[in-house]
ZADRENKE-948604 format. One record per residue (C-alpha): residue number from 1; x, y, z; residue in three letters. Coordinates in steps of 0.02 Angstrom, whole numbers, plus 50000, padded with zeros to 5 digits. Layout:
+-----+-------+-------+-------+--------+
| num |    px |    py |    pz | residu |
+-----+-------+-------+-------+--------+
| NUM |     X |     Y |     Z |    ALA |
...
+-----+-------+-------+-------+--------+
REM end
This chain:
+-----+-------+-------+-------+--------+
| num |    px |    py |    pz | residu |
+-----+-------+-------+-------+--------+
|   1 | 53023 | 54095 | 55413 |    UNK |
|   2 | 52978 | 54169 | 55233 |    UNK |
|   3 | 52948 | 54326 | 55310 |    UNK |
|   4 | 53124 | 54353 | 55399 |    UNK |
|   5 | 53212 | 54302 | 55236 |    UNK |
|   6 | 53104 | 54449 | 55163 |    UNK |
|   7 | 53172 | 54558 | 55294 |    UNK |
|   8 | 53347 | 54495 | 55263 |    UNK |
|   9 | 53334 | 54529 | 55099 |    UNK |
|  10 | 53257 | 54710 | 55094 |    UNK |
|  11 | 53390 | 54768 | 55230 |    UNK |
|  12 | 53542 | 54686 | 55138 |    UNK |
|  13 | 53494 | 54789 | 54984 |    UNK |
|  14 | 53436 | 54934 | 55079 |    UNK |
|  15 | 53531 | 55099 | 55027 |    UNK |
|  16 | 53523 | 55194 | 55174 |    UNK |
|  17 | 53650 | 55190 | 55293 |    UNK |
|  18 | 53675 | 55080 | 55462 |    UNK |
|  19 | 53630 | 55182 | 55599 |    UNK |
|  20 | 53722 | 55154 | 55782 |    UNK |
|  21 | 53634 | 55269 | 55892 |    UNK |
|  22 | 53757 | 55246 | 56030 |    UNK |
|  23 | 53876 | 55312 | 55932 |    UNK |
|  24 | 53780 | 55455 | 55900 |    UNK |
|  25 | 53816 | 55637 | 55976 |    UNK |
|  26 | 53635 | 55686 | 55962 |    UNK |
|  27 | 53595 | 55529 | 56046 |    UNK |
|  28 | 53706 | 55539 | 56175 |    UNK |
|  29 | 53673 | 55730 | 56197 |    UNK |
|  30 | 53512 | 55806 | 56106 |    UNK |
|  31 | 53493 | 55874 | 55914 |    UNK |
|  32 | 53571 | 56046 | 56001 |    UNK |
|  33 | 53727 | 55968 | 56004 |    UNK |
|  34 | 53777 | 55883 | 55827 |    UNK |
|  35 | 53615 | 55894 | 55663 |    UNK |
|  36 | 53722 | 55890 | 55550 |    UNK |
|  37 | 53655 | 55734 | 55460 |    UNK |
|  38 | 53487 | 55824 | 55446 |    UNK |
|  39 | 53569 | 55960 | 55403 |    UNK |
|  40 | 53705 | 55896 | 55259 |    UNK |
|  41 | 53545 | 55783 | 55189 |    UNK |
|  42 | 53481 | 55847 | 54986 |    UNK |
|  43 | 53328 | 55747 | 55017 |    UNK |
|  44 | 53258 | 55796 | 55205 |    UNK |
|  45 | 53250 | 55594 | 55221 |    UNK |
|  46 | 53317 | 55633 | 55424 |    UNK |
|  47 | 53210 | 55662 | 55550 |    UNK |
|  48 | 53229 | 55663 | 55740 |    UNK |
|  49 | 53139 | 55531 | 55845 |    UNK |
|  50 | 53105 | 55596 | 56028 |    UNK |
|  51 | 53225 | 55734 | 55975 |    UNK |
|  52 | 53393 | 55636 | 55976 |    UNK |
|  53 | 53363 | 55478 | 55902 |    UNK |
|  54 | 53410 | 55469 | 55704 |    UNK |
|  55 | 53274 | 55428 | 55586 |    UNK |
|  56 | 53320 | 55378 | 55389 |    UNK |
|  57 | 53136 | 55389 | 55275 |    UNK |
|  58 | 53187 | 55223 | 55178 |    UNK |
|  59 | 53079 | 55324 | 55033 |    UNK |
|  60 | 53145 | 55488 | 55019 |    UNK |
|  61 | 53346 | 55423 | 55074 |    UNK |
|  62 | 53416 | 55429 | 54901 |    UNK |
|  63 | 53592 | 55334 | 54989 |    UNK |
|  64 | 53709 | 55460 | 54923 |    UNK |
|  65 | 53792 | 55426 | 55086 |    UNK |
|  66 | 53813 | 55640 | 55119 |    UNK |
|  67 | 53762 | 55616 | 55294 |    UNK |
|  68 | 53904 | 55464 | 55316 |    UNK |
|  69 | 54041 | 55559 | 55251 |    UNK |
|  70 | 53978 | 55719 | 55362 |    UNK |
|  71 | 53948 | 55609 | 55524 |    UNK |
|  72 | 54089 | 55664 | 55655 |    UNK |
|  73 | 54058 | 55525 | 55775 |    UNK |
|  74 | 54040 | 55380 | 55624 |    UNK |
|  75 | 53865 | 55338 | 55682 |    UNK |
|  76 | 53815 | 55302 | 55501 |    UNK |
|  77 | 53893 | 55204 | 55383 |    UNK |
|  78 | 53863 | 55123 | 55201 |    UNK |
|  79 | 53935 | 54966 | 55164 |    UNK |
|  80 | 54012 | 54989 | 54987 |    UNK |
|  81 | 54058 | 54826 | 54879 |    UNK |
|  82 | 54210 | 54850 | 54743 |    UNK |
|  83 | 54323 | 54751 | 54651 |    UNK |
|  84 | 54502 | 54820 | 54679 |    UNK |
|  85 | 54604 | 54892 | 54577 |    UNK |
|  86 | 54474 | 54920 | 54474 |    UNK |
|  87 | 54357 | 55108 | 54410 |    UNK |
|  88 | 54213 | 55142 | 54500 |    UNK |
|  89 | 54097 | 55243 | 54431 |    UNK |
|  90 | 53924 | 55325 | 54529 |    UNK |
|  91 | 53743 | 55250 | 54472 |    UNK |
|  92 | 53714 | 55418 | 54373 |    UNK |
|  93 | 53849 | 55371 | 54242 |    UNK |
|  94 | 53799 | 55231 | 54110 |    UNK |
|  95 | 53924 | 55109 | 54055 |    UNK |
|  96 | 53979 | 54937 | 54122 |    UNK |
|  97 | 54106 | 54981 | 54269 |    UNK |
|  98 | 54070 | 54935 | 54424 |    UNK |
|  99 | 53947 | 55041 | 54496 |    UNK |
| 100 | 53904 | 55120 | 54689 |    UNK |
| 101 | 53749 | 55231 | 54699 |    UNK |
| 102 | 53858 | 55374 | 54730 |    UNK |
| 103 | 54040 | 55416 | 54755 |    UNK |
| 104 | 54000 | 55505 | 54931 |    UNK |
| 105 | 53963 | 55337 | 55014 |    UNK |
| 106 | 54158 | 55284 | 54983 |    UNK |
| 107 | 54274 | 55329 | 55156 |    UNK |
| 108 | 54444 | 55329 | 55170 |    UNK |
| 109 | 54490 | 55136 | 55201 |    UNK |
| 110 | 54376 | 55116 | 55034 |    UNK |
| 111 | 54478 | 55230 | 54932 |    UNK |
| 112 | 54644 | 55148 | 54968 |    UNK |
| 113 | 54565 | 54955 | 54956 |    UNK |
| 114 | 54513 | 55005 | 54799 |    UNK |
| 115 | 54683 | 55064 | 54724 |    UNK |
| 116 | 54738 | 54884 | 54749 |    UNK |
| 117 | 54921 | 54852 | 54693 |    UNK |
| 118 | 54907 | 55032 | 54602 |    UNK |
| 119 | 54953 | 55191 | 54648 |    UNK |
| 120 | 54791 | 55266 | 54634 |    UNK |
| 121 | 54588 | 55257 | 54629 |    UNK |
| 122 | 54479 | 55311 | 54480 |    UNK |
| 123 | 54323 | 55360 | 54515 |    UNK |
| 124 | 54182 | 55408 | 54383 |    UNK |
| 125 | 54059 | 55542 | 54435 |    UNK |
| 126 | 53914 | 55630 | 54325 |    UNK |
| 127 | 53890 | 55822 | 54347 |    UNK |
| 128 | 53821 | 55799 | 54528 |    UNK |
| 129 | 53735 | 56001 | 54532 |    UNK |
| 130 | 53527 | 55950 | 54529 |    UNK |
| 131 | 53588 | 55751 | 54549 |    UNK |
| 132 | 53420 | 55656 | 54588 |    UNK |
| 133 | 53545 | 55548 | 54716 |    UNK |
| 134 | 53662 | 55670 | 54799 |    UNK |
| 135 | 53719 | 55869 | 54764 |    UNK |
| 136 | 53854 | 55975 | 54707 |    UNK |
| 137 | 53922 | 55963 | 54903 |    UNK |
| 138 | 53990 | 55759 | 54838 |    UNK |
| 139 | 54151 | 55815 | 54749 |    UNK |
| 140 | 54170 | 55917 | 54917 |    UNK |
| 141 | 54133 | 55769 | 55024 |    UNK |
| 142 | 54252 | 55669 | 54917 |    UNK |
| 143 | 54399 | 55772 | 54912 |    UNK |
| 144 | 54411 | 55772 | 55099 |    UNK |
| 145 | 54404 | 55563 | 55117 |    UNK |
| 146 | 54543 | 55568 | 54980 |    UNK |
| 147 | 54630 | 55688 | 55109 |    UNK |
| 148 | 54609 | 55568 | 55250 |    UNK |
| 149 | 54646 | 55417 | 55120 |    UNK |
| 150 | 54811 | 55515 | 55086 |    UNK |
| 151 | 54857 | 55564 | 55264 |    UNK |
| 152 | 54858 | 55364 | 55310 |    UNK |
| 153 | 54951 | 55319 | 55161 |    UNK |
| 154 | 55093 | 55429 | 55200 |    UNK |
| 155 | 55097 | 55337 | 55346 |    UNK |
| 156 | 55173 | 55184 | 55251 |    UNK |
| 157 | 55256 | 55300 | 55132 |    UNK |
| 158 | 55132 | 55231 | 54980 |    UNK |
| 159 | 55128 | 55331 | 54840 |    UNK |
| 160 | 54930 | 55372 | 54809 |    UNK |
| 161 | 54845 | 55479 | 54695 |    UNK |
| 162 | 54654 | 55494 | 54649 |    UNK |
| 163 | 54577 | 55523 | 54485 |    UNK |
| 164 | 54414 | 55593 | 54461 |    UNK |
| 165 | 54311 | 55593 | 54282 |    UNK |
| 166 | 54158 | 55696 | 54249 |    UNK |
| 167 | 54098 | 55589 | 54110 |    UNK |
| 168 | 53911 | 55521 | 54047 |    UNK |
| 169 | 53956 | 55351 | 53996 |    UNK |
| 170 | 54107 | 55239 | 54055 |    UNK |
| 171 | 54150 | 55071 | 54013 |    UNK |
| 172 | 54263 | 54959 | 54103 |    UNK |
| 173 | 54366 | 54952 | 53942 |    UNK |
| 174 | 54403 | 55139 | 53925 |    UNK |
| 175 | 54524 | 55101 | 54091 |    UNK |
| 176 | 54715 | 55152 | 54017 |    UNK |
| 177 | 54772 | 55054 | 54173 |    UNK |
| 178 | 54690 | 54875 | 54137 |    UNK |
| 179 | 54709 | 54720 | 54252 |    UNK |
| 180 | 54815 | 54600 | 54208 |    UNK |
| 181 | 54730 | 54407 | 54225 |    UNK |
| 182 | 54830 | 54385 | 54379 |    UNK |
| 183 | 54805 | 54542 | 54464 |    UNK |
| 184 | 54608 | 54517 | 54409 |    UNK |
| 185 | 54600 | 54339 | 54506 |    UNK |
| 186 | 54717 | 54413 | 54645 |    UNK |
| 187 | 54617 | 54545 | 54667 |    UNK |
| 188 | 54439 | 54439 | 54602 |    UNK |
| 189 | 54493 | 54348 | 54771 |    UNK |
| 190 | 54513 | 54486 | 54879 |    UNK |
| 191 | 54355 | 54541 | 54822 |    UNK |
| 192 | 54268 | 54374 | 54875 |    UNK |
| 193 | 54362 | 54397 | 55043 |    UNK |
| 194 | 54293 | 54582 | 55083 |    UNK |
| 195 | 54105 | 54510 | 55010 |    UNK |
| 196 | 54123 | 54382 | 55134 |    UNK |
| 197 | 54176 | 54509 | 55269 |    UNK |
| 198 | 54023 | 54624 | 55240 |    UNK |
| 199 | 53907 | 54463 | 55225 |    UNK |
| 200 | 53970 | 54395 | 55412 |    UNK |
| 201 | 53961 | 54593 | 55485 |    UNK |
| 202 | 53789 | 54589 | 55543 |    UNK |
| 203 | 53829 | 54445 | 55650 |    UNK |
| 204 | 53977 | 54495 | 55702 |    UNK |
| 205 | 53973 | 54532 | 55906 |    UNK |
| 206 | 53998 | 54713 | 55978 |    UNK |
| 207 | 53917 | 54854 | 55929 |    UNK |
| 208 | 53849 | 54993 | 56080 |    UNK |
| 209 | 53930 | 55101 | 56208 |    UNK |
| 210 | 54102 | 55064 | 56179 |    UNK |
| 211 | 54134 | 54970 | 56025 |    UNK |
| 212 | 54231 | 55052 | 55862 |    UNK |
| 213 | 54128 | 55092 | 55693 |    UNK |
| 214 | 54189 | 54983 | 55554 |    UNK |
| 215 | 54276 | 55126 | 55455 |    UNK |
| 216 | 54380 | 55186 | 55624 |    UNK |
| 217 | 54418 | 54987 | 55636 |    UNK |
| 218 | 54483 | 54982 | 55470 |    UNK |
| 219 | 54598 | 55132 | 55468 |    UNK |
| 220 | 54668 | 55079 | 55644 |    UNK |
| 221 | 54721 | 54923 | 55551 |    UNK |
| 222 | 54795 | 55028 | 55394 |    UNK |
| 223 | 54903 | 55109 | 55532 |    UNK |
| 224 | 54958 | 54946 | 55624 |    UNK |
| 225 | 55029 | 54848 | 55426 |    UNK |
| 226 | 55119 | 55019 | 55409 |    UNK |
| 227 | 55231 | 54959 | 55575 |    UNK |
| 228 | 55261 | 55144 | 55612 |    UNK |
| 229 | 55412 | 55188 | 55715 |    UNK |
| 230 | 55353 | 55236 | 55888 |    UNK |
| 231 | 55391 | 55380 | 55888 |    UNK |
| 232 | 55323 | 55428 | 55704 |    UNK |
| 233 | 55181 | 55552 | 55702 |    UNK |
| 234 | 55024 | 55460 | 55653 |    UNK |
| 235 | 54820 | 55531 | 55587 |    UNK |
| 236 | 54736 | 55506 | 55739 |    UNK |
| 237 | 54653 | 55653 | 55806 |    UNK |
| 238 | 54667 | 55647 | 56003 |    UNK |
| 239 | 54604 | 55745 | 56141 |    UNK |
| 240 | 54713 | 55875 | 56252 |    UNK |
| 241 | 54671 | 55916 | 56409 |    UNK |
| 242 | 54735 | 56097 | 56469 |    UNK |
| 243 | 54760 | 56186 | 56646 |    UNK |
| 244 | 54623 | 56243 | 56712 |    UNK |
| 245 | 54505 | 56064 | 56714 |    UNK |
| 246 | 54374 | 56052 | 56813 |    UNK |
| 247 | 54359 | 55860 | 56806 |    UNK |
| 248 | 54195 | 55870 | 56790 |    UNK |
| 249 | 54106 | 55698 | 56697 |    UNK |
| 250 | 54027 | 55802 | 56552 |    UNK |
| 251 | 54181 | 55734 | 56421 |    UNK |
| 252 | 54149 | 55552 | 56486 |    UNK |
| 253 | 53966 | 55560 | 56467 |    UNK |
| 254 | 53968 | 55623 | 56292 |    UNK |
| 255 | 54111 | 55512 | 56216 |    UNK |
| 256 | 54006 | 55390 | 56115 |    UNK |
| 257 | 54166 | 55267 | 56133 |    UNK |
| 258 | 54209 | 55291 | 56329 |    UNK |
| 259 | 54380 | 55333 | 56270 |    UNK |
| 260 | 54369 | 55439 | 56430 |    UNK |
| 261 | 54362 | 55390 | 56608 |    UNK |
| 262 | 54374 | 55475 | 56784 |    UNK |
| 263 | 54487 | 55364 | 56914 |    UNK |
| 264 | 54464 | 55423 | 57088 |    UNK |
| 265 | 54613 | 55383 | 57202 |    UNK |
| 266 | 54707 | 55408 | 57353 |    UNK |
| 267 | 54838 | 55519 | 57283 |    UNK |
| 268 | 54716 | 55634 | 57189 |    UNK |
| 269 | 54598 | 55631 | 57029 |    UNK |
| 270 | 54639 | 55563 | 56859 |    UNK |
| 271 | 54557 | 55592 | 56690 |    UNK |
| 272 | 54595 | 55443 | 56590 |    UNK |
| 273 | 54591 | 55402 | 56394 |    UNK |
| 274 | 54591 | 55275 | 56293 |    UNK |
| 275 | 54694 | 55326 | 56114 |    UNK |
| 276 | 54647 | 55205 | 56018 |    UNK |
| 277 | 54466 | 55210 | 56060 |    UNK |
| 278 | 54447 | 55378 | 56033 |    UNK |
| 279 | 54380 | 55427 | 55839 |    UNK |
| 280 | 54404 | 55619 | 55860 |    UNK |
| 281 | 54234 | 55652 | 55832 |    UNK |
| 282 | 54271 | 55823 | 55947 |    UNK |
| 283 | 54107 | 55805 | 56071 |    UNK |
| 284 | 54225 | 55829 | 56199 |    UNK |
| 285 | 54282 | 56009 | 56147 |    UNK |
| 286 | 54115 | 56064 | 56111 |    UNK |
| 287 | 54062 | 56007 | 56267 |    UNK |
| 288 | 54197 | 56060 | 56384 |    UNK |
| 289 | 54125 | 56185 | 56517 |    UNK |
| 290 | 54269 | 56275 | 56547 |    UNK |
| 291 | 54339 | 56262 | 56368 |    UNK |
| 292 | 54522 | 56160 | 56405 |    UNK |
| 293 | 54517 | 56038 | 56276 |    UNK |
| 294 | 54581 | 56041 | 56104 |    UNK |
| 295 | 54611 | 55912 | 55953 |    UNK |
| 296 | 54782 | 55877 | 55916 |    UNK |
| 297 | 54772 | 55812 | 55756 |    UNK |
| 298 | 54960 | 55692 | 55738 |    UNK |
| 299 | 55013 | 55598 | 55900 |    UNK |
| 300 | 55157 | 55483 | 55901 |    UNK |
| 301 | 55114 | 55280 | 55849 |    UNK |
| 302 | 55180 | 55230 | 56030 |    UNK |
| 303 | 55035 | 55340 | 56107 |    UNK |
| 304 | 54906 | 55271 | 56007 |    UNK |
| 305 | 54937 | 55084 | 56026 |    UNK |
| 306 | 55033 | 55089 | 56236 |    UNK |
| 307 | 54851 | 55080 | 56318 |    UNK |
| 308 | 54761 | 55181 | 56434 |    UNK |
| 309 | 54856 | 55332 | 56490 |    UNK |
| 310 | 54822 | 55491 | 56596 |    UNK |
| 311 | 54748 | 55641 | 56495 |    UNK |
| 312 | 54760 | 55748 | 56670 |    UNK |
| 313 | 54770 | 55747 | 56829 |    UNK |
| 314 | 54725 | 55858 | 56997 |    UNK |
| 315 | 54823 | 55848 | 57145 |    UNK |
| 316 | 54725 | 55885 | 57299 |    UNK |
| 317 | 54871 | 55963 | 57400 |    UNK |
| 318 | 54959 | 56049 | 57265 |    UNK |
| 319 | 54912 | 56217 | 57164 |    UNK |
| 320 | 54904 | 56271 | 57029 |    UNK |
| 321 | 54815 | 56127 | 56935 |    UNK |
| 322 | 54943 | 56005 | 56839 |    UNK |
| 323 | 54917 | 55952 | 56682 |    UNK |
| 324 | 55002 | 55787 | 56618 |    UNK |
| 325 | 55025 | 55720 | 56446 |    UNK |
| 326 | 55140 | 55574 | 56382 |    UNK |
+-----+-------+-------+-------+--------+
REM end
């Protein structure tokens, strides 16, 4: 019993990321196919088991959370606790603000949570060039979440700005923009509610082929409060399939979501996709054999949330090949 508290304990406070290897493109294909954790890491803390499977050196991992924000399929992720509407500065500045080891391990959903009621985020970083935690690639890494983070608040036409200091020391007084008391229990108990949240993940059901990673959850849900019209252009990269398909079942083997299906019927074949399981991690335009499918970054709110739908489809009696989109 003592001992599986222990382990409780030591992966609750563990800094490297949560690893989902069926998420993973080098799990689902081989290291030949997506490295780029390995690759994006200061630390060489990633290593390859069987040469697919992801493996984090809880020694050398400094949890600068590079590899998160570089992960196209969202197989890693770092849980980040913040009070809104509140700084937050990395572990490498002193002071008495609330702290996270390092700026790169905040996403997009984090960055507008943490604006609150405000119109923007401060963040705190030191001079990250030789950083014993991350690099000089984190401001990099961090400008394009704030681009994401700004793509889905435009959605709901919400004003959002970021602000970045390169400072030593930072207190939670030198904030121009304090809390009021009520906005500091408002936002004291939103807090408590997204602790909670994180607390009750681990047991949470789902996870494997299939399921959504937390971050693409949360920035599904940003979209659905926004209410967009349904015919408003929303940030969700999806998959377009062009003449010239082959049907072949290489882009539904190597979706780590099943987004896509094959349906075979009486009237011909269908490739079928799911929008709004699909994270636009771009497997499936690497992997196309005969090179038909592209990323189209904006597609209209009634695509995303109306279901299943056809991507393309091959009629048996008719030539050329016809390609069908909403």
């Amino acid at each position: 019993m003592f001992e599986n508290l222990l382990n409780f304990i030591v992966k609750a406070s563990s800094l490297q990321p949560q690893y989902t290897k069926e998420h993973c493109l080098a799990y689902k294909q081989s290291t030949a196919a997506c490295s780029t954790c390995r690759e994006v890491c200061p630390h060489e803390a990633i290593s390859f088991r069987r040469g697919k499977e992801v493996l984090i050196d809880d020694v050398d991992c400094s949890g600068c959370g590079l590899c998160v924000a570089a992960c196209p399929s969202q197989a890693l992720e770092a849980k980040v606790s913040y009070q809104p509407g509140a700084p937050l500065k990395c572990a490498k500045v002193k002071g008495n603000a609330q702290t996270v080891q390092c700026l790169a391990r905040i996403e997009p959903s984090d960055l507008l949570q943490l604006a609150g009621s405000k119109e923007k985020t401060t963040l705190v970083r030191n001079d990250c060039a030789g950083c014993s935690i991350g690099s000089a690639d984190v401001p990099v890494a961090l400008e394009r979440t704030f681009e994401r983070a700004q793509a889905l608040a435009a959605v709901s036409a919400r004003p959002f700005a970021l602000e970045v200091h390169v400072q030593t020391h930072y207190d939670a007084t030198d904030n121009p923009d304090a809390l009021s008391r009520r906005e500091l229990l408002r936002g004291g108990w939103r807090g408590v509610q997204q602790t909670a949240a994180d607390a009750l993940a681990p047991f949470d059901p789902g996870g494997g082929e299939g399921a959504r990673p937390r971050e693409m959850s949360r920035q599904y849900r940003l979209l659905e409060r926004a209410a967009p019209e349904p015919d408003e252009r929303v940030p969700w990269p999806l998959p377009r399939v062009a003449d010239g398909c082959i049907l072949c079942p290489v882009c539904t083997k190597v979706c780590p979501t099943g987004a896509f299906r094959r349906s075979f019927e009486a009237e011909g074949t269908k490739l079928l996709l799911e929008p709004a399981a699909c994270m636009g991690c771009d497997a499936c335009v690497k992997a196309c054999p005969v090179k038909v499918i592209t990323l189209e970054p904006e597609v209209p709110w009634r695509e995303l949330v109306g279901g299943e739908g056809l991507a393309y489809f091959k009629d048996p009696d008719s030539a050329p090949q016809d390609s069908v989109s909403r």
